[in-house]
Backbone as XML, in Angstrom:
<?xml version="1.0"?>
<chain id="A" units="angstrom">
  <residue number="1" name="UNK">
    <atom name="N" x="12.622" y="-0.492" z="16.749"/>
    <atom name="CA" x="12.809" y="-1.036" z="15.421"/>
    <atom name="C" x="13.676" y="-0.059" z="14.627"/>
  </residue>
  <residue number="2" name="UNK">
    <atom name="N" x="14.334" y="-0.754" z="14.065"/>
    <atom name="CA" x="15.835" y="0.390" z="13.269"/>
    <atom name="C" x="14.937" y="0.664" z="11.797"/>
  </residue>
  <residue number="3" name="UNK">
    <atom name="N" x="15.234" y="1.919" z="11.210"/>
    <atom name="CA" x="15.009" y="2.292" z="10.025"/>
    <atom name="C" x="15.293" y="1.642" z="9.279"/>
  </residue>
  <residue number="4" name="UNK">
    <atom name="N" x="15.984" y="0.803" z="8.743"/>
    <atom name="CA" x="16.362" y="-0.090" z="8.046"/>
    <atom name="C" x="15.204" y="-0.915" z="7.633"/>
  </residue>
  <residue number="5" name="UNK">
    <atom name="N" x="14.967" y="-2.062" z="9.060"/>
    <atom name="CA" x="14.228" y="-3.248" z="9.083"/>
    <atom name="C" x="13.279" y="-2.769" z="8.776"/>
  </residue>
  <residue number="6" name="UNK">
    <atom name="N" x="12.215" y="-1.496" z="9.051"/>
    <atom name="CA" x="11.211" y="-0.922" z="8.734"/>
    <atom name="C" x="10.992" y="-0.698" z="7.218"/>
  </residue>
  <residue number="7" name="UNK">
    <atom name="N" x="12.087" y="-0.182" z="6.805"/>
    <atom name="CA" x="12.055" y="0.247" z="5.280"/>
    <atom name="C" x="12.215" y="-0.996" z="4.537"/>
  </residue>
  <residue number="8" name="UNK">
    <atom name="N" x="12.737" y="-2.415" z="5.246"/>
    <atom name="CA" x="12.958" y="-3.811" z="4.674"/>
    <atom name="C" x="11.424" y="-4.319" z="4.578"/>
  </residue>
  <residue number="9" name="UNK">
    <atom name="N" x="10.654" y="-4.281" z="5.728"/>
    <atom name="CA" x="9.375" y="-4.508" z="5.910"/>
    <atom name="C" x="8.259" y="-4.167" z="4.737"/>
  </residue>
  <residue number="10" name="UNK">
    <atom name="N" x="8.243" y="-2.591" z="4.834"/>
    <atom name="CA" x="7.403" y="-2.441" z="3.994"/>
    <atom name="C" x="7.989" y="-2.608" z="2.556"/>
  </residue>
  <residue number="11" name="UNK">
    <atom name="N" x="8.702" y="-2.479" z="2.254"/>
    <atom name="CA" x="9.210" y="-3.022" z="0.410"/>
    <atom name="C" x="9.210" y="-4.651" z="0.617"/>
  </residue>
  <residue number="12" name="UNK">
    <atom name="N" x="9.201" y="-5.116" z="1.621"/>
    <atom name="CA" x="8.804" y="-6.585" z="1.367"/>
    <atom name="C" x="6.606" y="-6.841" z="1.693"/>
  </residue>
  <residue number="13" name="UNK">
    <atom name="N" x="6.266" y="-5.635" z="2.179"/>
    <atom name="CA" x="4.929" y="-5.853" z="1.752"/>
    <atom name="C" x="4.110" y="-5.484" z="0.419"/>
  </residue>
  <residue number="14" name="UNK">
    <atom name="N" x="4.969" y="-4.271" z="0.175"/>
    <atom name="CA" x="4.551" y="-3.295" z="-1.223"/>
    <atom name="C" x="5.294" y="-4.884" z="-2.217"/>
  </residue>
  <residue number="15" name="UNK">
    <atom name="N" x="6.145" y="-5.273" z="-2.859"/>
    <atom name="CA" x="6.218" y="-6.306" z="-3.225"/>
    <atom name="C" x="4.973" y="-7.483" z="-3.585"/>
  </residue>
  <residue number="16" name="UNK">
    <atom name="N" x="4.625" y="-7.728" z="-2.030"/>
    <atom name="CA" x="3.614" y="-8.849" z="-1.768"/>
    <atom name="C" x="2.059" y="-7.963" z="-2.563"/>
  </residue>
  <residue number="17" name="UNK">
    <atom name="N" x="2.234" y="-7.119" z="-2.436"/>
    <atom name="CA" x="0.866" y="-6.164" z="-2.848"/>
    <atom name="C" x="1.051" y="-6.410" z="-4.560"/>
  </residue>
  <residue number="18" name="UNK">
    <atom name="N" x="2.683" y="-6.261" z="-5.042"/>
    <atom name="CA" x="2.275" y="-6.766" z="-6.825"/>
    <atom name="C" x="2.211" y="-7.429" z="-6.920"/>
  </residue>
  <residue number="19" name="UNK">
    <atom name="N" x="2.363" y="-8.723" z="-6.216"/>
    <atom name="CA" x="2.136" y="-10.606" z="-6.524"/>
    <atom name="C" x="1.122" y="-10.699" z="-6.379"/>
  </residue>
  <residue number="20" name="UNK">
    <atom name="N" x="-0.198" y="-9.455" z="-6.280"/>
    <atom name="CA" x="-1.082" y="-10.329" z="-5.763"/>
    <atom name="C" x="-1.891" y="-9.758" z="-7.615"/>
  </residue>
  <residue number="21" name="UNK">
    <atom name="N" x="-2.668" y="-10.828" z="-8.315"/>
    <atom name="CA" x="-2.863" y="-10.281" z="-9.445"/>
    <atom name="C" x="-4.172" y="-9.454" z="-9.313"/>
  </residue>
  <residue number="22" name="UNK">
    <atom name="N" x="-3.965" y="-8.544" z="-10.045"/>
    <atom name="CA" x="-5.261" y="-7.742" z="-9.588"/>
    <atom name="C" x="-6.544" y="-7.390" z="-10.810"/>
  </residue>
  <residue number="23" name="UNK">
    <atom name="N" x="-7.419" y="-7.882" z="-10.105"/>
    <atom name="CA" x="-8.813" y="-7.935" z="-11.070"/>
    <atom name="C" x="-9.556" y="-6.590" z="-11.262"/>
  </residue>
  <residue number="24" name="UNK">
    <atom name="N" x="-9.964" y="-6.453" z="-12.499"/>
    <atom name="CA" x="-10.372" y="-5.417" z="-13.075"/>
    <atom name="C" x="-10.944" y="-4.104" z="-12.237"/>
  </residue>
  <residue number="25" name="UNK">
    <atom name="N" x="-11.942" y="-4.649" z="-11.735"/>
    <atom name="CA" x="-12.763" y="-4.089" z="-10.256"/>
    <atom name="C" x="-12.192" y="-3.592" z="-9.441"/>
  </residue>
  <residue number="26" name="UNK">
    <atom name="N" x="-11.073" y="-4.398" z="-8.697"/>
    <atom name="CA" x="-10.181" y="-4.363" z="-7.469"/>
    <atom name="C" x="-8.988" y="-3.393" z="-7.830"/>
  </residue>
  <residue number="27" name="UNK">
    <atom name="N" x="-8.537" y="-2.971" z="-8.982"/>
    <atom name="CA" x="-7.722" y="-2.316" z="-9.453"/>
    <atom name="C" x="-7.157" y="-1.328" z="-8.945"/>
  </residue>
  <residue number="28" name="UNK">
    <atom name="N" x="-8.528" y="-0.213" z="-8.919"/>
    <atom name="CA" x="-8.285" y="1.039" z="-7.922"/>
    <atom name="C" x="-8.030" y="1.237" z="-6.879"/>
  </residue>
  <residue number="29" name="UNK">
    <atom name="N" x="-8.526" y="-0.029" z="-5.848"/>
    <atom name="CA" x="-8.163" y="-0.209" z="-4.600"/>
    <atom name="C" x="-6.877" y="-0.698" z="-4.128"/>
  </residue>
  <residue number="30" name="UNK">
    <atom name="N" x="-6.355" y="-1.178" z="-5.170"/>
    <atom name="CA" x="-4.631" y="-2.235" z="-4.897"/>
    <atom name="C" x="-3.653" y="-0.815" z="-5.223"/>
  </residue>
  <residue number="31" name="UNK">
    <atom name="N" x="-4.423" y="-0.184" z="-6.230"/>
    <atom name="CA" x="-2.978" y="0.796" z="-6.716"/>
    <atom name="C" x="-3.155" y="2.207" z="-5.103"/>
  </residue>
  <residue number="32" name="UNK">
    <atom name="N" x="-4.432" y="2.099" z="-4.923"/>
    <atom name="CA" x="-4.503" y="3.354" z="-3.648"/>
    <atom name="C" x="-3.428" y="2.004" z="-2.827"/>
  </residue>
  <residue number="33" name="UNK">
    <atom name="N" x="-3.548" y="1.192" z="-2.369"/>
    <atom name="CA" x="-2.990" y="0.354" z="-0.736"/>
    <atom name="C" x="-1.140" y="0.447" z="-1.571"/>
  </residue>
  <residue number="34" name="UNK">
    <atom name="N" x="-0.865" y="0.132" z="-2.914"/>
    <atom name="CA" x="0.398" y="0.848" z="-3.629"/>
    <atom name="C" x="1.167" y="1.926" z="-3.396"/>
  </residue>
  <residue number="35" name="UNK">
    <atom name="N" x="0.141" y="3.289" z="-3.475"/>
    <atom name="CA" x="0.282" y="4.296" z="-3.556"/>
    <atom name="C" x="1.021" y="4.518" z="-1.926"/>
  </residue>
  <residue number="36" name="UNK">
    <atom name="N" x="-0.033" y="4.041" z="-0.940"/>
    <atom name="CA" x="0.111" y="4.139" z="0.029"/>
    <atom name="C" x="1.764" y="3.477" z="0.857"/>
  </residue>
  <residue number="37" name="UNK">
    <atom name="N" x="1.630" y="2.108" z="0.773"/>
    <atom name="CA" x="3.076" y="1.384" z="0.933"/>
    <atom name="C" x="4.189" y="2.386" z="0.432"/>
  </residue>
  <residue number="38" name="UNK">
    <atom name="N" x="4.233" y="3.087" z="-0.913"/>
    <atom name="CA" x="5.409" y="3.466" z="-1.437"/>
    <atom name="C" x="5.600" y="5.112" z="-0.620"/>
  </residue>
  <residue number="39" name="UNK">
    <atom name="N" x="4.539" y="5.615" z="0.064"/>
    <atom name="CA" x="4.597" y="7.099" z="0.534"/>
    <atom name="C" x="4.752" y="6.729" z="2.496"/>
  </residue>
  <residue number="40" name="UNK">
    <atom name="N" x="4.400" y="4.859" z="2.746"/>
    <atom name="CA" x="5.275" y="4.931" z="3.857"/>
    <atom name="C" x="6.254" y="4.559" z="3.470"/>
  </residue>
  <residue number="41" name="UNK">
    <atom name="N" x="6.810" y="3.784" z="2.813"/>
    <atom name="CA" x="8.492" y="3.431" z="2.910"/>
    <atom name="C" x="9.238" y="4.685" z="2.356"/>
  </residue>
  <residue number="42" name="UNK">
    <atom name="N" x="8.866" y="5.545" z="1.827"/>
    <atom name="CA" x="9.640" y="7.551" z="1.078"/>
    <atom name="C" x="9.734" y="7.704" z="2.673"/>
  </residue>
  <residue number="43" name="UNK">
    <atom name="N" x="9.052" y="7.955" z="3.311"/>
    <atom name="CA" x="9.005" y="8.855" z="5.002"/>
    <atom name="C" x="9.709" y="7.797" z="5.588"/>
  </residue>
  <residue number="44" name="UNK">
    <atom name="N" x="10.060" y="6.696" z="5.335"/>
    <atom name="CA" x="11.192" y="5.790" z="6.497"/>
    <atom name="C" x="12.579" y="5.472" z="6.150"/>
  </residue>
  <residue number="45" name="UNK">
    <atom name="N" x="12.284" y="6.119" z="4.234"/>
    <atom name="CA" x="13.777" y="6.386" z="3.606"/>
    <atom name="C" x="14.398" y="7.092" z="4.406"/>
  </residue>
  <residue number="46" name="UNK">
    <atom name="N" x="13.578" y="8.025" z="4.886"/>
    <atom name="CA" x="14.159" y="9.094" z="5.198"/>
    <atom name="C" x="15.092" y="9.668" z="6.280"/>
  </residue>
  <residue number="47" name="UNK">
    <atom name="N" x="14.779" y="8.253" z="7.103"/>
    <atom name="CA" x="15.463" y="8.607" z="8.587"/>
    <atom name="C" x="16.616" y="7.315" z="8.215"/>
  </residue>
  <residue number="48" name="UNK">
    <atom name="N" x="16.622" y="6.856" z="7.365"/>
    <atom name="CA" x="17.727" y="5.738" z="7.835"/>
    <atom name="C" x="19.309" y="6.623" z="7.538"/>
  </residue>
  <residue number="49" name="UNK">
    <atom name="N" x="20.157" y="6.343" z="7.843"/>
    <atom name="CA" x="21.671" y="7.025" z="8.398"/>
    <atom name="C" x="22.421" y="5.875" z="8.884"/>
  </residue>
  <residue number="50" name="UNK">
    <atom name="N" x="23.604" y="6.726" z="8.807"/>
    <atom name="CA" x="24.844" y="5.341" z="8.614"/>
    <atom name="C" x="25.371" y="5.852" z="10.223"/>
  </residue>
  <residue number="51" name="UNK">
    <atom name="N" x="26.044" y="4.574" z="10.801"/>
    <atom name="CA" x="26.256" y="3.481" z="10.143"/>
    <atom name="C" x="25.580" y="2.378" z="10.386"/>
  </residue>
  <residue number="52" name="UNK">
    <atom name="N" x="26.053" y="1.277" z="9.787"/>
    <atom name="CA" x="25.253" y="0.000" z="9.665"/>
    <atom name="C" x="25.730" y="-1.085" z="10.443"/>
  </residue>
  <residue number="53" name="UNK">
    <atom name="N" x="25.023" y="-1.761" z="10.751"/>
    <atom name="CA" x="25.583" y="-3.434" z="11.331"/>
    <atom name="C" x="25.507" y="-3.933" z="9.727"/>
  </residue>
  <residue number="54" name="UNK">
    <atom name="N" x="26.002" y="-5.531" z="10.058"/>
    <atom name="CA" x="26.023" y="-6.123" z="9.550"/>
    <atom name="C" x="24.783" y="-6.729" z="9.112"/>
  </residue>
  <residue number="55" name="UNK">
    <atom name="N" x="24.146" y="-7.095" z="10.130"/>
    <atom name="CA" x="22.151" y="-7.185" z="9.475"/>
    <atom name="C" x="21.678" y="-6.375" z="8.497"/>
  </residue>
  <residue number="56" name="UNK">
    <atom name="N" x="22.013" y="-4.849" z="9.072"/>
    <atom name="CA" x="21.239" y="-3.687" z="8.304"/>
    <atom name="C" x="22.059" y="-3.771" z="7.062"/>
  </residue>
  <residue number="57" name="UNK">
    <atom name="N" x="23.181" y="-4.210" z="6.553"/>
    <atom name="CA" x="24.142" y="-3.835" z="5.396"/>
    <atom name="C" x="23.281" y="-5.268" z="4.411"/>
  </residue>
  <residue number="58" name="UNK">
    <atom name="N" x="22.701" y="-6.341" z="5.135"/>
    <atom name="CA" x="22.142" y="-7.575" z="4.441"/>
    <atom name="C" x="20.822" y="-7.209" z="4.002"/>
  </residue>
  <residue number="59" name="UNK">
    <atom name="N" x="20.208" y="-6.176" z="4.743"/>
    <atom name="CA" x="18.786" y="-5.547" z="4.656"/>
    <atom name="C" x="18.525" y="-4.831" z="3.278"/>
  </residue>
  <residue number="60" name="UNK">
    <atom name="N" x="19.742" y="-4.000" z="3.552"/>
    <atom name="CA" x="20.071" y="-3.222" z="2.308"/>
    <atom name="C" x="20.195" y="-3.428" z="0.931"/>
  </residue>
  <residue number="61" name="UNK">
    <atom name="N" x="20.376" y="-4.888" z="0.943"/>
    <atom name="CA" x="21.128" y="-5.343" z="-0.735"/>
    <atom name="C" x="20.092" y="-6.068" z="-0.677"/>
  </residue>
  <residue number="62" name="UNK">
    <atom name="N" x="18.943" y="-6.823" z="-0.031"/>
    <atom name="CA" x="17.932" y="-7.221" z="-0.098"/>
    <atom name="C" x="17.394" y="-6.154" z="-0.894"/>
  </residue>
  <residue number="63" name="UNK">
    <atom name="N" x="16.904" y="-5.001" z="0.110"/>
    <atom name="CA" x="15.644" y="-4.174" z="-0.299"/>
    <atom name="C" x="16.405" y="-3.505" z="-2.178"/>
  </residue>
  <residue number="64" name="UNK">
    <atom name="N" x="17.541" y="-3.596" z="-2.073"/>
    <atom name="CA" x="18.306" y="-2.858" z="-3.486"/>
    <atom name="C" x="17.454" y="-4.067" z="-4.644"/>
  </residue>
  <residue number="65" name="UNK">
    <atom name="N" x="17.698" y="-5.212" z="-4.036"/>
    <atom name="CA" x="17.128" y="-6.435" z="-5.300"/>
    <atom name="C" x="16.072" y="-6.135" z="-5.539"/>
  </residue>
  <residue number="66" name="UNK">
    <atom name="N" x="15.231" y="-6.124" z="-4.207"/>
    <atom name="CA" x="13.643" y="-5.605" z="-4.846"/>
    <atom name="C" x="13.247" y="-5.056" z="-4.870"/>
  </residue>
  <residue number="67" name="UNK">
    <atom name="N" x="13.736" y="-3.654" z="-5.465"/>
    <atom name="CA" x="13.725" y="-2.735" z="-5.799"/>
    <atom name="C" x="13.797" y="-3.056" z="-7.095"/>
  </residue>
  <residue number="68" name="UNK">
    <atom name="N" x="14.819" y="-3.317" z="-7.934"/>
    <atom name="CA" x="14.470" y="-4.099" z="-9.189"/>
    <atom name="C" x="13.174" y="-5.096" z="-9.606"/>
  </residue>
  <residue number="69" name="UNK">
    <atom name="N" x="12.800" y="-5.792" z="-8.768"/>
    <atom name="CA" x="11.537" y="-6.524" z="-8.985"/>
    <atom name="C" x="10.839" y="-5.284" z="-8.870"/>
  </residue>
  <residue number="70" name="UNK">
    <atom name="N" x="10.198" y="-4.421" z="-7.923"/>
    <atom name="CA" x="9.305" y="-3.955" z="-7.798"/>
    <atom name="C" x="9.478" y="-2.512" z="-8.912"/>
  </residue>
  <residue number="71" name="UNK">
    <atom name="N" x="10.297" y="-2.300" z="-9.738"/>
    <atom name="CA" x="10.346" y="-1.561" z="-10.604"/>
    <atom name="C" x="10.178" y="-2.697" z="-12.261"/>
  </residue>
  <residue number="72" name="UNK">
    <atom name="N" x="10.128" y="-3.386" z="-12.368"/>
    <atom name="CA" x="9.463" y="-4.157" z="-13.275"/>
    <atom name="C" x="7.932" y="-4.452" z="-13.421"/>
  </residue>
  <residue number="73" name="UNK">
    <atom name="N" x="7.872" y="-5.385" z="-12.191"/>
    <atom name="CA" x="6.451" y="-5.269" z="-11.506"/>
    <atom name="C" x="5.701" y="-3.709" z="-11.768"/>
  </residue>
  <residue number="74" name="UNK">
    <atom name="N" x="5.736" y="-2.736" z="-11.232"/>
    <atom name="CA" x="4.946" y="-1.426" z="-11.473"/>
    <atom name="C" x="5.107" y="-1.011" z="-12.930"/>
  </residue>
  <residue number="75" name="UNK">
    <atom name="N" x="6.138" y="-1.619" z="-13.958"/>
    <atom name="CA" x="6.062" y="-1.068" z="-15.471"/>
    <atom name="C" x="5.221" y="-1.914" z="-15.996"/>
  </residue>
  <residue number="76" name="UNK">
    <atom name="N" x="5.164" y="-3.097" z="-15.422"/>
    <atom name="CA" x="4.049" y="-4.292" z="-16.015"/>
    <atom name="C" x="2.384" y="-3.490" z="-15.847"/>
  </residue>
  <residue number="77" name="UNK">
    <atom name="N" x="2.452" y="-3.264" z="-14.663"/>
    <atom name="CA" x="0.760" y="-2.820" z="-13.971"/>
    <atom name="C" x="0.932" y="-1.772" z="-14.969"/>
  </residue>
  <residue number="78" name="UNK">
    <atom name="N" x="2.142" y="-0.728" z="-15.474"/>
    <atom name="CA" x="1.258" y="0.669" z="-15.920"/>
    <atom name="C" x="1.077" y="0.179" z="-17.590"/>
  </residue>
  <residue number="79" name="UNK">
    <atom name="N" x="1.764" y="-0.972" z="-18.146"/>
    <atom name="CA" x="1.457" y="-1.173" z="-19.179"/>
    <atom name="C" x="-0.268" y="-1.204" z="-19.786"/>
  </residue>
  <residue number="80" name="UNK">
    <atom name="N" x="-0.296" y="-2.590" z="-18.744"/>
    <atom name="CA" x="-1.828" y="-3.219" z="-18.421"/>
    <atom name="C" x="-3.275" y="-2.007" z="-18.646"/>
  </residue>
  <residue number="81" name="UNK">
    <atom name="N" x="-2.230" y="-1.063" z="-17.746"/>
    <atom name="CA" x="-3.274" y="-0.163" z="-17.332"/>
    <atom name="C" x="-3.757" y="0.908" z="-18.912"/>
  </residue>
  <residue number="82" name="UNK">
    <atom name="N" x="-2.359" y="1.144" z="-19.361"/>
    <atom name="CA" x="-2.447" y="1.668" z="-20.223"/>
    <atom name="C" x="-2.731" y="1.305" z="-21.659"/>
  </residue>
  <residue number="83" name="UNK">
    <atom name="N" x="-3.189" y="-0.214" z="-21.753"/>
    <atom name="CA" x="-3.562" y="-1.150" z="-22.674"/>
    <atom name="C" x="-5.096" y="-1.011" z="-22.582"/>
  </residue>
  <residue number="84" name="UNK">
    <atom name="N" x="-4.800" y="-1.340" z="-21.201"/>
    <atom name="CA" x="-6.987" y="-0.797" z="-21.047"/>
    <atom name="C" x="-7.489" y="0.655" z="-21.123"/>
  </residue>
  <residue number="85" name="UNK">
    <atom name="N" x="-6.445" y="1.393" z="-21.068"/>
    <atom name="CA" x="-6.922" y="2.767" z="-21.080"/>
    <atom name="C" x="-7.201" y="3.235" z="-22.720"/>
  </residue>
  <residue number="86" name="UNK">
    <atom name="N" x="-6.324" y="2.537" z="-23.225"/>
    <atom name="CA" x="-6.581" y="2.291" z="-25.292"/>
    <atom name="C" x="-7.570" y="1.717" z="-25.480"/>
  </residue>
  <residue number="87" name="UNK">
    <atom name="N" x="-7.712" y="0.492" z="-25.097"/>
    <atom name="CA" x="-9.348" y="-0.221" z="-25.293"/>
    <atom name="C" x="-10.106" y="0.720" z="-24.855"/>
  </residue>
  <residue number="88" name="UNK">
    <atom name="N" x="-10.873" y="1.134" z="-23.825"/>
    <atom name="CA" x="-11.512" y="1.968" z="-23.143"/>
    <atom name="C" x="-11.907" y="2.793" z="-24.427"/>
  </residue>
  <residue number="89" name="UNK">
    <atom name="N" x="-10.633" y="3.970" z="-24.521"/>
    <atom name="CA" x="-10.566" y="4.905" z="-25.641"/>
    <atom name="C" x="-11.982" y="4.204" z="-27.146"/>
  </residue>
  <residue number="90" name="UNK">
    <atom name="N" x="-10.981" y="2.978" z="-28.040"/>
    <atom name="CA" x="-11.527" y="2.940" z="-28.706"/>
    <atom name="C" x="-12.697" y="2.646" z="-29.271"/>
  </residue>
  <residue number="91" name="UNK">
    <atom name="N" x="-13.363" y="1.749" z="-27.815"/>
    <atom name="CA" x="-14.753" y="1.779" z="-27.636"/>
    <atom name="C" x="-15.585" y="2.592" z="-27.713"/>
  </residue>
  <residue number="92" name="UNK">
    <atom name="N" x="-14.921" y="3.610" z="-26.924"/>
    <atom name="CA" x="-15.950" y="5.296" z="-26.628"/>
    <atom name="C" x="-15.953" y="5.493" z="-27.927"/>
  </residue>
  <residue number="93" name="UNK">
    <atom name="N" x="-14.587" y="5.513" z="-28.552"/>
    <atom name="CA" x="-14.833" y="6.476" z="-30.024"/>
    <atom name="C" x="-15.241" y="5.851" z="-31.035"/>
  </residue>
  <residue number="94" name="UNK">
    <atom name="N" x="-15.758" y="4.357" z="-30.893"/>
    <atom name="CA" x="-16.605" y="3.143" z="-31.831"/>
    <atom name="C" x="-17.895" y="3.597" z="-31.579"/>
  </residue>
  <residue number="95" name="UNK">
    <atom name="N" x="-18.124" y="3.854" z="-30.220"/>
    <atom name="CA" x="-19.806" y="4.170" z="-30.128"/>
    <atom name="C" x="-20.067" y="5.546" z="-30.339"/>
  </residue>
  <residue number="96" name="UNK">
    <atom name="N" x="-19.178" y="6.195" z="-30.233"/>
    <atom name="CA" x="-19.206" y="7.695" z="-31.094"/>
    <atom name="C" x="-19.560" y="8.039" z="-31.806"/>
  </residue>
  <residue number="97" name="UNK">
    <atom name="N" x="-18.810" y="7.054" z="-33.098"/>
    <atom name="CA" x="-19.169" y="6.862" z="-34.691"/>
    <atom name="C" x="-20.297" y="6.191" z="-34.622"/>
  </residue>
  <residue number="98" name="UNK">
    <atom name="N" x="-20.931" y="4.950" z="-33.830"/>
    <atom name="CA" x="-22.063" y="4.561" z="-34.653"/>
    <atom name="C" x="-23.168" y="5.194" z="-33.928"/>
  </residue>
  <residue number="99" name="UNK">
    <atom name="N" x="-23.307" y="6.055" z="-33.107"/>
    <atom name="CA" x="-24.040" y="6.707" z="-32.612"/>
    <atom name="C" x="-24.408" y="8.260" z="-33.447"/>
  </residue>
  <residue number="100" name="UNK">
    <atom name="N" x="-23.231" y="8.684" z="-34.191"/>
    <atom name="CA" x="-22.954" y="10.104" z="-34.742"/>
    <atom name="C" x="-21.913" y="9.590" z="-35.961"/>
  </residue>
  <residue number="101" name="UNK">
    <atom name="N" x="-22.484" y="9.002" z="-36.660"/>
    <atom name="CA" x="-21.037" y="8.778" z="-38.153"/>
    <atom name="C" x="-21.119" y="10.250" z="-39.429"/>
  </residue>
  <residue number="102" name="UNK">
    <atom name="N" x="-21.608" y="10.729" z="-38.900"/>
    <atom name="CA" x="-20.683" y="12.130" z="-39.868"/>
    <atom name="C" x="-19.909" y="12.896" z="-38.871"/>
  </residue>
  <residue number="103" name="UNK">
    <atom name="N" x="-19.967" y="12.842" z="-37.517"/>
    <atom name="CA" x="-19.224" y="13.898" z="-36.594"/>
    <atom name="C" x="-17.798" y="14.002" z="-37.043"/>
  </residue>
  <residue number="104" name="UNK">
    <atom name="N" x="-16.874" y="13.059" z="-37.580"/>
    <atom name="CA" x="-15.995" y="13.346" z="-37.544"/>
    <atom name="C" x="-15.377" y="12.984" z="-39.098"/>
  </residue>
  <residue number="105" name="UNK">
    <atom name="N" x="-16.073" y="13.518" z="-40.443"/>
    <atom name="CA" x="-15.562" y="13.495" z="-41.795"/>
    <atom name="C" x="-15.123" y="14.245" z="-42.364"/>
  </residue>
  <residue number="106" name="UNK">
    <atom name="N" x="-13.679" y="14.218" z="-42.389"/>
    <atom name="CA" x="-13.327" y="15.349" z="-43.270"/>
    <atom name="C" x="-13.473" y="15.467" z="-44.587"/>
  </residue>
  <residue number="107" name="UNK">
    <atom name="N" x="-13.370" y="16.839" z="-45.150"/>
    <atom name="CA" x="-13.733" y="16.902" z="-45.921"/>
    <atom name="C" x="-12.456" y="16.291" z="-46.833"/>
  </residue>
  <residue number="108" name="UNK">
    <atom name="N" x="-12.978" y="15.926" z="-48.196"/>
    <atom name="CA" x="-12.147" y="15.035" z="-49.159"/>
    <atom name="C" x="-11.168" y="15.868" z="-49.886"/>
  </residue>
  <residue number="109" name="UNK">
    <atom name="N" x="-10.837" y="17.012" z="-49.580"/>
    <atom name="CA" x="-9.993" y="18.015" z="-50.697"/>
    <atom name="C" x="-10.297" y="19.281" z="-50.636"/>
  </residue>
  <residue number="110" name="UNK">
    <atom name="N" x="-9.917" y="20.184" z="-50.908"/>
    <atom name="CA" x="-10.173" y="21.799" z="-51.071"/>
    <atom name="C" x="-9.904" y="22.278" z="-52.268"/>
  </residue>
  <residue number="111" name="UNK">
    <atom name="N" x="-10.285" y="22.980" z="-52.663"/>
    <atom name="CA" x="-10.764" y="24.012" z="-54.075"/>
    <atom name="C" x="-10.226" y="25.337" z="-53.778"/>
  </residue>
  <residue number="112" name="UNK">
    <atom name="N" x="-9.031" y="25.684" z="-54.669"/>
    <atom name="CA" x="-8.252" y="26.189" z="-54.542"/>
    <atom name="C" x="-8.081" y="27.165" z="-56.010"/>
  </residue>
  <residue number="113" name="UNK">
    <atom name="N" x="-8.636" y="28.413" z="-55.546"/>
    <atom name="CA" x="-9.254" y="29.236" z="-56.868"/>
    <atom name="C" x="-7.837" y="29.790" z="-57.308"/>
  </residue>
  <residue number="114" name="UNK">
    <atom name="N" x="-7.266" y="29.990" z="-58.731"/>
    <atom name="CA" x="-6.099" y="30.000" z="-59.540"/>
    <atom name="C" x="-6.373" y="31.639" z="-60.240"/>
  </residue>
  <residue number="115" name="UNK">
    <atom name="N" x="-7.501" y="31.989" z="-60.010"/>
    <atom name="CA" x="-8.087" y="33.337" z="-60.614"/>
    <atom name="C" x="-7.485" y="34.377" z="-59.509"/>
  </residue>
  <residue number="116" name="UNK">
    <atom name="N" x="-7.011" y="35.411" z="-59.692"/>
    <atom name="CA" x="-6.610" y="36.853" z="-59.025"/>
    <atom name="C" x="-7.244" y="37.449" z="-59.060"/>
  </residue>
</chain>
């Protein structure tokens, strides 16, 4: 199997891995099988070398397109992620306050003596 088709393969599975929508729960497990797809297709970048057939040159402008999808796709997931990571946040620091509502009052002004 040529480096190419390999590196076509898995960016056409890592792809199939962001179409798939992923539920709250399942989250951690899709971005590890993510993580994973994108650290085999880096190690199969790595061996591909010129030159090309004509297949491998069609492979290429394939995997270039979705490469664009799959760089949209992963800004979408880190949005998401980082939308829930704000919710998350302001919950903790809702039950913070009604658990502890003076922990965090500043004080209203300072007194600022004019005497030498």
């Amino acid at each position: 199997m040529s480096s190419v088709f390999e590196v076509h393969t898995l960016t056409a599975q890592l792809l199939n891995l962001l179409d798939q929508p992923a539920k709250q729960d399942e989250r951690d497990t899709l971005i590890g099988q993510i993580d994973n797809k994108l650290n085999e297709r880096e190690a199969a970048m790595k061996n591909i070398a010129a030159p090309f057939t004509d297949r491998e040159k069609e492979q290429l402008h394939e995997i270039n397109e979705w490469n664009k999808e799959i760089v949209q796709k992963m800004s979408m997931v880190k949005t998401i992620i980082q939308a829930d990571m704000q919710r998350l946040k302001k919950t903790k620091d809702g039950a913070n306050k009604y658990v502890n509502p003076y922990q965090s009052v500043q004080a209203d002004g300072m007194f600022y003596d004019k005497r030498k």
